[in-house]
C-alpha positions in Angstrom: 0.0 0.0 0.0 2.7 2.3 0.5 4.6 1.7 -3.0 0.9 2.6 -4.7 0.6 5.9 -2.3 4.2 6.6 -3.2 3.3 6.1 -6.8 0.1 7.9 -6.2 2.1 11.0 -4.5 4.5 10.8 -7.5 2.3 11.2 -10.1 0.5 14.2 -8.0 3.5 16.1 -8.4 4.5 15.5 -11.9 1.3 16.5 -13.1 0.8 19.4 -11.0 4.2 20.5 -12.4 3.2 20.1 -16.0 0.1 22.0 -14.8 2.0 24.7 -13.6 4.3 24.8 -16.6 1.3 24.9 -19.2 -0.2 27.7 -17.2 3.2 29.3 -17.2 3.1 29.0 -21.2 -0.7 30.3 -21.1 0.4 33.6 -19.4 3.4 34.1 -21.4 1.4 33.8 -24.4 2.4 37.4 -25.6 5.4 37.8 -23.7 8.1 39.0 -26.5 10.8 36.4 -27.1 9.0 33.7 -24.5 9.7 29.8 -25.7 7.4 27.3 -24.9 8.1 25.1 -22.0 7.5 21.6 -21.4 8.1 18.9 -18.5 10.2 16.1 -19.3 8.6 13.3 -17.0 10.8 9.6 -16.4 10.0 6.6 -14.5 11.5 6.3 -10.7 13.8 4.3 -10.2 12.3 0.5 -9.5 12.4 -1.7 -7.2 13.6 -5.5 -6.9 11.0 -7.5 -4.9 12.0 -11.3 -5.4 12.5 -12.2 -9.3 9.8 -9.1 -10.0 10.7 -5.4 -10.6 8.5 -3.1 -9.7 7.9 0.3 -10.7 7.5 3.2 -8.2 5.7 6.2 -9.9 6.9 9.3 -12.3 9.1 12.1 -11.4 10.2 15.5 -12.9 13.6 15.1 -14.7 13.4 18.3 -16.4 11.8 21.2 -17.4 13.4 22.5 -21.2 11.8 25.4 -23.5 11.7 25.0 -26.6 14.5 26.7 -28.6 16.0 26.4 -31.8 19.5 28.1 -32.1 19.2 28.2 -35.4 15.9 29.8 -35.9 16.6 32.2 -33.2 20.0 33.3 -35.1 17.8 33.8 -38.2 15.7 36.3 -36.5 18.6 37.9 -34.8 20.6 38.5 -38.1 17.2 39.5 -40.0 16.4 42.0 -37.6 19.8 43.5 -38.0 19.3 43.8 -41.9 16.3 45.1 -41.3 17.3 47.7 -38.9 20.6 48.7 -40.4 17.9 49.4 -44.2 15.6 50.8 -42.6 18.3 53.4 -40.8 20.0 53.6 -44.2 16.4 54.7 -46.0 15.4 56.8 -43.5 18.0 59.3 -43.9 18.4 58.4 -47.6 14.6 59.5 -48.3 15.7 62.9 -47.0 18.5 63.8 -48.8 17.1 62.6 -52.0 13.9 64.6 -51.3 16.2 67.8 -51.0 18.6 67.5 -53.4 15.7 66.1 -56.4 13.8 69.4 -55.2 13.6 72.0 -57.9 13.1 74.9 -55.4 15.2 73.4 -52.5 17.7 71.8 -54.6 20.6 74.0 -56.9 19.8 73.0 -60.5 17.9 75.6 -60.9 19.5 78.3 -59.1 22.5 77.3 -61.8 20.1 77.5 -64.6 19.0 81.1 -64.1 23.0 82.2 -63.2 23.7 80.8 -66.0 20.8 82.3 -68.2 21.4 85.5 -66.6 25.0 85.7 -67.9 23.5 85.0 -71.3 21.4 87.7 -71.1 24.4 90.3 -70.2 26.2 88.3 -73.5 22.8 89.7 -75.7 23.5 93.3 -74.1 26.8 94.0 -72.6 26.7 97.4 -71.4 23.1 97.2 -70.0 23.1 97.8 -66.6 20.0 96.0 -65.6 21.0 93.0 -67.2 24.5 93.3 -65.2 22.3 93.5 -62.3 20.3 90.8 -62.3 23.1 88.7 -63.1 25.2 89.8 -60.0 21.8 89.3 -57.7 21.8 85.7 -59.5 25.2 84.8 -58.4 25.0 85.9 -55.1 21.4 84.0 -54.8 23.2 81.2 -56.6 25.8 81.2 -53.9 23.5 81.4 -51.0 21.6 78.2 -52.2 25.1 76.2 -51.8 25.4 77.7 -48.9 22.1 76.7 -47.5 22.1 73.2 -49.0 25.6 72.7 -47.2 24.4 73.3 -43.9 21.0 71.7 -44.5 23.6 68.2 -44.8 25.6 69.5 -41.7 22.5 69.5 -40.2 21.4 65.6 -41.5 25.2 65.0 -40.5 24.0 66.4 -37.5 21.5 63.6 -37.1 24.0 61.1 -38.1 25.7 62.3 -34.8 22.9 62.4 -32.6 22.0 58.6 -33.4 25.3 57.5 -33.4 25.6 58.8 -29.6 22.0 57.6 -29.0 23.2 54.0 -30.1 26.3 53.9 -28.6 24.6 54.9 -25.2 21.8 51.6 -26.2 24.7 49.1 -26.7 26.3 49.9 -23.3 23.1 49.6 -21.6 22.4 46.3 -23.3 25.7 45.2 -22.8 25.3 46.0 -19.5 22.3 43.8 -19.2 23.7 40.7 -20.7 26.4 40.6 -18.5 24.6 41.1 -15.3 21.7 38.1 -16.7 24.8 36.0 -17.6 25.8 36.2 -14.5 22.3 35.3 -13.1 22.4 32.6 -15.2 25.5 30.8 -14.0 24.5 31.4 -10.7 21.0 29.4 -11.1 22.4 26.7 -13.3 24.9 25.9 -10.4 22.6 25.9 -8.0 20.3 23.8 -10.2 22.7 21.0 -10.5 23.1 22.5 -14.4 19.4 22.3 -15.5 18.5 25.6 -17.5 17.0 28.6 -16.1 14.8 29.0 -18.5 13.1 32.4 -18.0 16.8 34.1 -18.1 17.7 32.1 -21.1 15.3 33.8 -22.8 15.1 36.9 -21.1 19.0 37.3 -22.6 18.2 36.4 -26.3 15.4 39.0 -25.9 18.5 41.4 -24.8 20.6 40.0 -27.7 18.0 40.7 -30.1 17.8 44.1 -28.9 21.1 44.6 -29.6 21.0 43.2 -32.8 18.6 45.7 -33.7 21.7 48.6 -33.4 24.5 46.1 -34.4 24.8 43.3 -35.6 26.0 40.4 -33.4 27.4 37.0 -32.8 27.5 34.7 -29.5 29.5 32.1 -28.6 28.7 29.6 -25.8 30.4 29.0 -22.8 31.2 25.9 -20.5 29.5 27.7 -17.7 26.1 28.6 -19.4 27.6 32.6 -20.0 27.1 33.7 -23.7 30.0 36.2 -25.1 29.1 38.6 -27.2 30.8 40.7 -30.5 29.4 43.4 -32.5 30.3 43.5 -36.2 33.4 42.2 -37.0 34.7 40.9 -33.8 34.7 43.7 -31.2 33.9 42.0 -28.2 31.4 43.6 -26.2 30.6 41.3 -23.1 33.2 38.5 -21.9 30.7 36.7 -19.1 29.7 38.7 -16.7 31.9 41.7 -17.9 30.8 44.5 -20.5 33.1 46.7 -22.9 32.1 50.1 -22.4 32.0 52.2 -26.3 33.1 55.7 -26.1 32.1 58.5 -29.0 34.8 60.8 -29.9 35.6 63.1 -32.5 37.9 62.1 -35.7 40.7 64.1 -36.9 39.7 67.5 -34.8 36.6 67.6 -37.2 33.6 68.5 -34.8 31.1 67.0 -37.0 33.0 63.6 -37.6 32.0 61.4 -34.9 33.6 58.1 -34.4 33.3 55.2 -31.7 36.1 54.0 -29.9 36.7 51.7 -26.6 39.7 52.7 -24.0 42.7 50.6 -24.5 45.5 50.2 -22.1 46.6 53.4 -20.5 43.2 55.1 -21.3 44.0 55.5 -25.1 41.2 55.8 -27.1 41.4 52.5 -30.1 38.8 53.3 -32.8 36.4 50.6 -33.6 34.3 52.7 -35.9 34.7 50.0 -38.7 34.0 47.2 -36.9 31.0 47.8 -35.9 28.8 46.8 -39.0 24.7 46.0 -39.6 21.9 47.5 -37.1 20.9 51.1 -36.6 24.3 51.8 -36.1 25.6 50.3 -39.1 22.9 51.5 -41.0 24.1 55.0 -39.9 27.3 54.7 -40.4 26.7 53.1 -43.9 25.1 55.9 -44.8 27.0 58.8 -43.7 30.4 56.7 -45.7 28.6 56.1 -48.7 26.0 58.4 -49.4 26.2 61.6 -46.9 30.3 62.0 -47.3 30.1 61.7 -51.1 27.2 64.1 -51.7 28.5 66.7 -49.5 32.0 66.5 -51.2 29.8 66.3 -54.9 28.0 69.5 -53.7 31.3 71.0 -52.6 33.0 70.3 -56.3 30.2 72.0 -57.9 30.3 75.0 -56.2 34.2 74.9 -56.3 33.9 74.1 -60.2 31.5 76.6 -61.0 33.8 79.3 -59.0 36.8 78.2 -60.6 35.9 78.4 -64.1 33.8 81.4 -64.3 36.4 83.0 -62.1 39.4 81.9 -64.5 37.1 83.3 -67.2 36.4 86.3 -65.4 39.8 86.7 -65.0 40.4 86.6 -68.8 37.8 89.2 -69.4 37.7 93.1 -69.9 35.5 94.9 -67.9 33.2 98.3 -68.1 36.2 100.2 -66.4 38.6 98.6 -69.3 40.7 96.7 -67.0 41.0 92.9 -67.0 38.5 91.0 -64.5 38.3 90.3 -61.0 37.4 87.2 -59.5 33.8 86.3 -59.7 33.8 84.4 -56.5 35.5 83.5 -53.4 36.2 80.1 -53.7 38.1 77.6 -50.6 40.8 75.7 -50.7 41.0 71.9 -49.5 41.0 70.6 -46.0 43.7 69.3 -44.5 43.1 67.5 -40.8 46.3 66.3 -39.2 45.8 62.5 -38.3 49.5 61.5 -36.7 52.1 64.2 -36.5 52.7 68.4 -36.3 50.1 69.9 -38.3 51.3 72.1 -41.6 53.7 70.2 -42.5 51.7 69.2 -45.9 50.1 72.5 -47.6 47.4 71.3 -50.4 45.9 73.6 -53.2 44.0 72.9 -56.2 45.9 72.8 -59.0 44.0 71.6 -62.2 39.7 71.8 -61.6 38.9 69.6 -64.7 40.7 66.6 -62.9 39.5 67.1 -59.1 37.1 64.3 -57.8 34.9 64.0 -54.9 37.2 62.1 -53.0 38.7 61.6 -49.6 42.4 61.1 -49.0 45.2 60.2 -46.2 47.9 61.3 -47.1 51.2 59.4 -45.1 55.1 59.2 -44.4 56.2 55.7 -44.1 59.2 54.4 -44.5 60.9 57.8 -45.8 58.2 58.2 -48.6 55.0 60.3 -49.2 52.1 58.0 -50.3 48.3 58.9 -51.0 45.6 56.9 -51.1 41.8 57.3 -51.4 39.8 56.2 -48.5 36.8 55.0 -50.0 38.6 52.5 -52.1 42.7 52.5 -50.2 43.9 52.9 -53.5 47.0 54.6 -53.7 47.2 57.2 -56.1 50.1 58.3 -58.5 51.8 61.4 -57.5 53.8 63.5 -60.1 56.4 65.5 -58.8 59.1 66.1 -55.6 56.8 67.8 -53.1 58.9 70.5 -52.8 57.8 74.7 -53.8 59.0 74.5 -56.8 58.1 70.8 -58.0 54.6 69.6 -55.5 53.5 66.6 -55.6 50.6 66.3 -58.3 47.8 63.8 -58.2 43.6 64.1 -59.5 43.8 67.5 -59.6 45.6 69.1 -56.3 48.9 70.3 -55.4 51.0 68.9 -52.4 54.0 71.1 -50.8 55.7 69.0 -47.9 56.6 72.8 -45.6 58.5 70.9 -42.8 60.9 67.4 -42.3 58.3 64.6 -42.0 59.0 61.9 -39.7 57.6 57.8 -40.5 54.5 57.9 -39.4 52.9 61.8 -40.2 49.5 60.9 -41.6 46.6 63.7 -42.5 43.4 63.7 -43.6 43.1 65.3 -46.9 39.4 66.8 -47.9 39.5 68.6 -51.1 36.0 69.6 -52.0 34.1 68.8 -48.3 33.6 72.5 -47.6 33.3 73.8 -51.3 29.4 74.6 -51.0 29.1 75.9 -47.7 31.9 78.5 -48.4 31.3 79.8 -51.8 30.6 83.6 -51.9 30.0 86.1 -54.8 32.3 88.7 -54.0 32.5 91.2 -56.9 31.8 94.7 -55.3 29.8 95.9 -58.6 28.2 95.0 -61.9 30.8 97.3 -63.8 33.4 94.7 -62.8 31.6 92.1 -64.7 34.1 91.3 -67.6 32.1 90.8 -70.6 34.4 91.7 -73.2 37.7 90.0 -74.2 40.3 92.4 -73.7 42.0 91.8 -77.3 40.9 92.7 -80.8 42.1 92.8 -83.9 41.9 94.9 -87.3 42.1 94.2 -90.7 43.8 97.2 -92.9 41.3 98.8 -94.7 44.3 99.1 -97.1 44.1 94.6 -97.6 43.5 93.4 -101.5 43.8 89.8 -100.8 40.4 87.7 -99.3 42.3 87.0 -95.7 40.3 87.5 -92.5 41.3 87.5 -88.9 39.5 86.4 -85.8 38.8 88.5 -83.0 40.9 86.6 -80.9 40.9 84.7 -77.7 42.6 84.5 -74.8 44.4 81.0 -73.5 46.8 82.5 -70.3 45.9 85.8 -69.0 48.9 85.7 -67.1 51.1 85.7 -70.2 54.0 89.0 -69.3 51.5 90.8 -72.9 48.6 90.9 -70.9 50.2 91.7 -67.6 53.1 94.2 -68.2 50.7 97.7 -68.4 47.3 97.5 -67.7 44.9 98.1 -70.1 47.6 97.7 -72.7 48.9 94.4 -74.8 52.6 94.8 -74.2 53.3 94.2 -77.2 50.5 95.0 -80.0 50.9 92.6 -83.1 51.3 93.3 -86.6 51.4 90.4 -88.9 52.3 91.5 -92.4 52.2 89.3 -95.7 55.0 89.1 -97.5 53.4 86.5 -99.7 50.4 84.6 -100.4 52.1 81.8 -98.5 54.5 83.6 -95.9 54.1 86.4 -93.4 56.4 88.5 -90.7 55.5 89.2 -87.2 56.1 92.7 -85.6 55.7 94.3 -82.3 53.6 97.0 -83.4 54.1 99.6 -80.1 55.1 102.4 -82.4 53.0 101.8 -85.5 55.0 104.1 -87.4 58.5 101.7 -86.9 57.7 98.6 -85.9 59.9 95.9 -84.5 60.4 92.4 -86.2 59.6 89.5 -83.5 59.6 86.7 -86.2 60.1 86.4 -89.9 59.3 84.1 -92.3 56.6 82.7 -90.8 54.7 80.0 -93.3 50.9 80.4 -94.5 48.5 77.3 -96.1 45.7 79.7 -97.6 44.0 76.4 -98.0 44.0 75.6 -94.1 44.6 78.6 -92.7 46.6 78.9 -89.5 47.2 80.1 -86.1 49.6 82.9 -85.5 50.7 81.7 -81.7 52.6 79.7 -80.8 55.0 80.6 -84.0 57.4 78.0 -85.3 60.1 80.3 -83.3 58.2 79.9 -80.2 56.6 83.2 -79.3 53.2 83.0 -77.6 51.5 85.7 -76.6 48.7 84.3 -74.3 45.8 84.7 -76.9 44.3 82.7 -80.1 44.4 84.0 -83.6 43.0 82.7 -86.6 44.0 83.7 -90.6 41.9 82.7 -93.3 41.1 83.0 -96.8 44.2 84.1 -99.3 46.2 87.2 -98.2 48.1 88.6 -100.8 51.8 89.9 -100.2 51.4 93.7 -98.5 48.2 92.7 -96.3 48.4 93.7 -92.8 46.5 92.3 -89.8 47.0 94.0 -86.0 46.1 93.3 -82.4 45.7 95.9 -79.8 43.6 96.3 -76.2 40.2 96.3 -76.7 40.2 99.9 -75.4 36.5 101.5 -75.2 34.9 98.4 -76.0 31.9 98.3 -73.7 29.6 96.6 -76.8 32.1 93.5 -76.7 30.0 89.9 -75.7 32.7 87.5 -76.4 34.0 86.8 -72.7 30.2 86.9 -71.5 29.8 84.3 -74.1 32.5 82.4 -73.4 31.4 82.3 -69.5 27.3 81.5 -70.4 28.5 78.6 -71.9 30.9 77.1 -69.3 27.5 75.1 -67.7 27.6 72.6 -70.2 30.7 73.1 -71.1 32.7 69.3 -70.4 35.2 71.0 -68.2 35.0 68.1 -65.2 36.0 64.5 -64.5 39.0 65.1 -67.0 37.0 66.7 -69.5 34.3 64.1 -69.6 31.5 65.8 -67.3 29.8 69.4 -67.7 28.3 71.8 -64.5 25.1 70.8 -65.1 25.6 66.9 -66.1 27.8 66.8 -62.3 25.0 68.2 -60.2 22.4 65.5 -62.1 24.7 62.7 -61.5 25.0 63.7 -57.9 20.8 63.6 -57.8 20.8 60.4 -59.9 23.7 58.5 -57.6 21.9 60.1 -54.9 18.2 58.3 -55.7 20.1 55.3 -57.2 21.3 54.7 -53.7 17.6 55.6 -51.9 15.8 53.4 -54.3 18.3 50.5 -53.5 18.0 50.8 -49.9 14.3 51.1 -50.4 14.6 47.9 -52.0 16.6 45.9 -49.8 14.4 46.6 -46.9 11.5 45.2 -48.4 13.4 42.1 -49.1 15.1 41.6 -45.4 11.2 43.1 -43.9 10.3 39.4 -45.7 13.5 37.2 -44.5 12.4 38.5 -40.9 8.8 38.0 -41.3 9.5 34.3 -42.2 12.5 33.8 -39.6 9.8 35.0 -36.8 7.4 32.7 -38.6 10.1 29.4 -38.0 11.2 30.3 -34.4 6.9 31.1 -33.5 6.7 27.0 -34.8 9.3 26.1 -33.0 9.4 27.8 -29.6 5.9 30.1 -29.8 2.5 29.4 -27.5 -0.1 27.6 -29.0 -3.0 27.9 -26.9 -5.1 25.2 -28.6 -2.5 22.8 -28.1 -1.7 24.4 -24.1 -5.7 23.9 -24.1 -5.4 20.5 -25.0 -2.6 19.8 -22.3 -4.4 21.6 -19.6 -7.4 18.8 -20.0 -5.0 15.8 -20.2 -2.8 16.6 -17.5 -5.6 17.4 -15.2 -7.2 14.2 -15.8 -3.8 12.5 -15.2 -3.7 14.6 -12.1 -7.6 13.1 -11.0 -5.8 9.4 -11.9 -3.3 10.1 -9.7 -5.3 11.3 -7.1 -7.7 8.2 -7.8 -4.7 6.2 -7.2 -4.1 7.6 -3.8 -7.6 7.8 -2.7 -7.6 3.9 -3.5 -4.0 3.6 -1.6 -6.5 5.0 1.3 -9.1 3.0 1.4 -6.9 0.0 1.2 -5.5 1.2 4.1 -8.7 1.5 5.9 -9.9 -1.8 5.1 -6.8 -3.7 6.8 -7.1 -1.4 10.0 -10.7 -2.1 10.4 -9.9 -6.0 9.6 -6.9 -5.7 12.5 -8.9 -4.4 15.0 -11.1 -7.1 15.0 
């Protein structure tokens, strides 16, 4: 009688355990991240009685959730996609939404500079027209300037929610340290069976944190999990947490990177490694979309001031004096990495052939090297680096002003700030150089059918145009002294001219140039001859003194938008500033894209784990009944056990 109470008493307790655990399930139905539970029930141990063995009831051996590792990683590294695309999109959507924006964006602003200084080209010495134009460039300006700080203030952003996430990973970090530790503790005193309520309250932490970066785990003997962002920076070692630090690269205020404290308190960036997530998504995005746009904004602006300004320069205007610059217009960055600062000075040196690129530019083993930091290509430098012979390389010029020791490193931005400081500067619209300071003449006293052309000007700083001002130092006669052959004079005096260059040869079938002459002479400007001179014909040059009517600089200048003057003469103005909006929404529409797809991998990763280790009420329904009627059986049994009992004490009394 007392093996059937014992087995009785047994089964009481199993079931109501099983009970328990199903009602557990039942309550957890909506908990985030709960896995089902179930009780793993074994026969006691028997007993020998003579040749029989005899069972003795049930007991507890376990109670396990269930948990797929598998699934669960699924969800953990979907949720990372998803996070990290829909970061990406987020900020994407905005900056495509500006810069597409005909009224927010600069296309247009371009446009009507552009058609303004067409309009000054169809009347030269109107002063309305001059006007407008110089209220155009300054309004063209200001846009750059606003759309530079509208990205400082998106970079901005970029900050705030790289400190915000920083800040979430050390809490959660935090967390998973102090429930691994929890963990370890309960599992000892458990005799190793799993706590299962703080198994899953950590992969519910772990998700979390795969939401800002994304993670992997490795188990440990004692139950701990460790954990490491991205590419391997190891954020919690058992019941110990790294603690991330934000701090700003290269002296730049609006650069923020993320860094953990090394030994002796130095700071060891881990920036890179810290990949997928919100964060990564962040990151992603200020690297590939926010960096490039900014320095694609920048180039513009610094393109557009550079070549109206060198055509300005090469202009003549109302006052009869060669042209000031149109705009003020920066020079690159330069953010000292490693080393003294100054010791590299970088200017542009050729527009057509700048980029919107990044460099680091370092001494190593007793050599200068530069490489682009989006791709670590190294790039070819021409040159010595010295004042007289800089280093040379996509457009910029490098002068090394101090000894450089192994190691000097700095941060080379060339075009980062080109919007933001771009300012029309000229003080007013008389010093708009419409006309081209040359012209030339054809004697009235010519028989022969050659013609001249008015002339333009290649190098402004050429000694001609620079040695009196408003003067060509020397004036040019070029006199025939046959059909095929010509003489070159400085005509200063016209009464005695000089001889520069005779016997100069003429195809009247071709034509020709008059500089650079076979001897060498070139005088900074362009001529063409034409037609069929005869011997005696005279053509001259001179300043184009009083000539207020003259269009052909303002000419020249209208047409520099779609001029191909960028990307090594491949790329105009206007076609830069598109490819920027294009690359831009290229790269929106993409992340666009590759959120819905991951928004689907997680929707069917939750779907496997919710088989696997989700609630099912019917089925917890369906347990509830069974083990409550195994729980009425087992208290049958005992109630039986009882009356057995009962029965021999009333036969013993007797």
């Amino acid at each position: 009688m007392s093996d059937l109470l014992g087995i009785g008493t047994s089964g009481l307790l199993a079931f109501q355990r099983s009970l328990n655990t199903i009602g557990h399930n039942i309550a957890n139905v909506n908990t985030e991240g709960y896995s089902r539970q179930s009780v793993d029930l074994v026969s006691r141990t028997p007993r020998t009685i003579g040749s029989a063995v005899v069972g003795t009831g049930v007991q507890t051996n376990s109670i396990t959730r269930s948990f797929n590792a598998f699934a669960e990683l699924g969800v953990r590294n979907s949720t990372s996609s998803v996070a990290e695309f829909q970061a990406f999109h987020t900020l994407a959507s905005q900056l495509d939404n500006v810069l597409a924006d005909p009224d927010a964006g600069i296309s247009n602003s371009m446009q009507r500079f552009f058609n303004a200084m067409g309009d000054v080209a169809a009347s030269p010495a109107d002063s309305t027209a001059r006007e407008v134009l110089l209220n155009e460039a300054s309004n063209m300006a200001g846009q750059f300037n606003q759309l530079a700080g509208w990205l400082d203030s998106v970079r901005g952003q970029v900050n705030s929610n790289i400190r915000s996430s920083v800040t979430e990973i050390n809490r959660l970090s935090d967390a998973i340290a102090n429930v691994n530790e929890s963990i370890v503790i309960a599992q000892g005193r458990s005799g190793g069976r799993p706590a299962n309520d703080l198994l899953d309250q950590r992969e519910v932490l772990i998700k979390e944190l795969s939401a800002i970066v994304s993670v992997t785990t490795v188990q440990q003997e004692d139950g701990s999990l460790n954990v490491m962002a991205g590419s391997g920076q190891m954020l919690v070692v058992g019941n110990k947490a790294t603690t991330l630090e934000v701090f700003v690269e290269a002296g730049d205020a609006n650069q923020l990177g993320i860094a953990i404290r090394g030994n002796g308190g130095v700071l060891v960036p881990v920036t890179d490694q810290l990949t997928g997530g919100q964060l990564g998504g962040v990151v992603s995005f200020r690297e590939q979309m926010l960096d490039p746009a900014t320095n694609s904004l920048g180039l513009t602006a610094i393109s557009i001031g550079h070549f109206v300004n060198s055509q300005q320069n090469q202009g003549m205007n109302l006052d009869g004096v060669l042209g000031n610059e149109f705009f003020n217009v920066t020079q690159p960055s330069t953010l000292t990495l490693a080393g003294a600062p100054g010791k590299v000075a970088v200017s542009f040196d050729d527009a057509s052939q700048l980029t919107n690129k990044d460099y680091t530019m370092r001494f190593n083993a007793g050599a200068w090297q530069l490489t682009q930091n989006d791709s670590n290509q190294v790039v070819a430098m021409a040159g010595s680096g010295t004042a007289g012979d800089p280093f040379i390389a996509d457009g910029l010029r490098f002068e090394i002003t101090a000894a450089p020791v192994n190691g000097d490193s700095y941060l080379i931005r060339p075009t980062r700030t080109g919007a933001s400081d771009i300012k029309m500067v000229l003080a007013n619209n008389r010093e708009i150089a419409a006309a081209a300071p040359i012209r030339s003449i054809v004697s009235v006293n010519n028989t022969g059918s050659g013609e001249i052309s008015a002339g333009v000007v290649s190098d402004i700083n050429n000694p001609v145009f620079q040695g009196t001002s408003g003067q060509l130092s020397p004036p040019v006669l070029v006199r025939f002294t046959a059909t095929n052959s010509y003489d070159l004079y400085n005509n200063s005096n016209p009464a005695a001219p000089v001889l520069l260059e005779a016997g100069l040869t003429y195809n009247p079938a071709t034509g020709g140039e008059v500089f650079p002459t076979a001897g060498g002479l070139d005088h900074g400007y362009r001529l063409q001859i034409t037609g069929s001179p005869v011997a005696g014909d005279e053509f001259t040059t001179e300043y184009n003194t009083g000539g207020v009517g003259d269009n052909r600089n303002a000419l020249l200048m209208s047409a520099l938008a779609n001029n191909k003057l960028m990307a090594n003469g491949t790329a105009s103005i206007n076609s830069s500033y598109s490819a920027l909006v294009a690359d831009v929404g290229t790269g929106t529409k993409q992340a666009e894209l590759n959120l819905m797809a991951q928004s689907r991998v997680l929707d069917q990763s939750i779907a496997t784990r919710e088989s696997v280790s989700g609630v099912n009420l019917d089925e917890e329904a369906a347990n509830l009944i069974r083990y409550q009627q195994a729980y009425q059986a087992a208290a049958q049994v005992v109630s039986v056990a009882n009356s057995l009992f009962d029965t021999l004490l009333s036969v013993t009394r007797r």
